[in-house]
N, C-alpha and C positions, 0 to 999 in steps of 0.2 A: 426887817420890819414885818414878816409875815406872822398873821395871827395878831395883829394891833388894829385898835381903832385906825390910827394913821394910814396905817399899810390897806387897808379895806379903802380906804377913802383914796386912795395913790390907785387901787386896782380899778374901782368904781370911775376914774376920770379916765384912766386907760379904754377903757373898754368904751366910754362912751365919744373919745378919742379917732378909735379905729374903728367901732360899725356904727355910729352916729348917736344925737343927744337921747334918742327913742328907742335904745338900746335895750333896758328894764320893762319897759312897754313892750317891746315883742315878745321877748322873753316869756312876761307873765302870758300875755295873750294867749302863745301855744300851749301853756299848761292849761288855763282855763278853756279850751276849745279841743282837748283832748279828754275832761273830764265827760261824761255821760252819766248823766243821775238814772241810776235804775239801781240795784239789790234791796236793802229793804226801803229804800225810800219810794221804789215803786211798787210795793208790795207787801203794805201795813199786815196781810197776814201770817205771809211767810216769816216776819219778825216778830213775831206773836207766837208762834209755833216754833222757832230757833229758841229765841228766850227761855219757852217752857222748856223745852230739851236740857240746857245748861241751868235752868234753877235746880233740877231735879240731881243733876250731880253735886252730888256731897265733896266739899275739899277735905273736911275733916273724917279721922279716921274714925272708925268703929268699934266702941268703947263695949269690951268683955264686962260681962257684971258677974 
């Protein structure tokens, strides 16, 4: 049953089984309580000056005339 809807739904009552109904709740909590909002969301210039950097690289090659 692994990789089925079923089997997820079999896993999901397990676990909430063995470390309790607030199992998914703690889970997400530590990911969201390890994120730290900073790179360009704290620093509208520094991704204003990255951007220019990679617009200025061409993917396309260089056409001989």
């Amino acid at each position: 049953m692994a990789g089925t809807k079923d089997g997820g739904r079999a896993a999901a009552a397990t676990n909430r089984a063995k470390y309790g109904a607030d199992f998914y709740a703690k889970i997400g909590a530590m990911g969201g309580k390890k994120g730290r909002t900073g790179g360009f969301y704290a620093d509208r210039e520094l991704a204003r000056v990255a951007g220019a950097k990679g617009g200025r690289i061409s993917r396309r090659t260089k056409k001989v005339a």
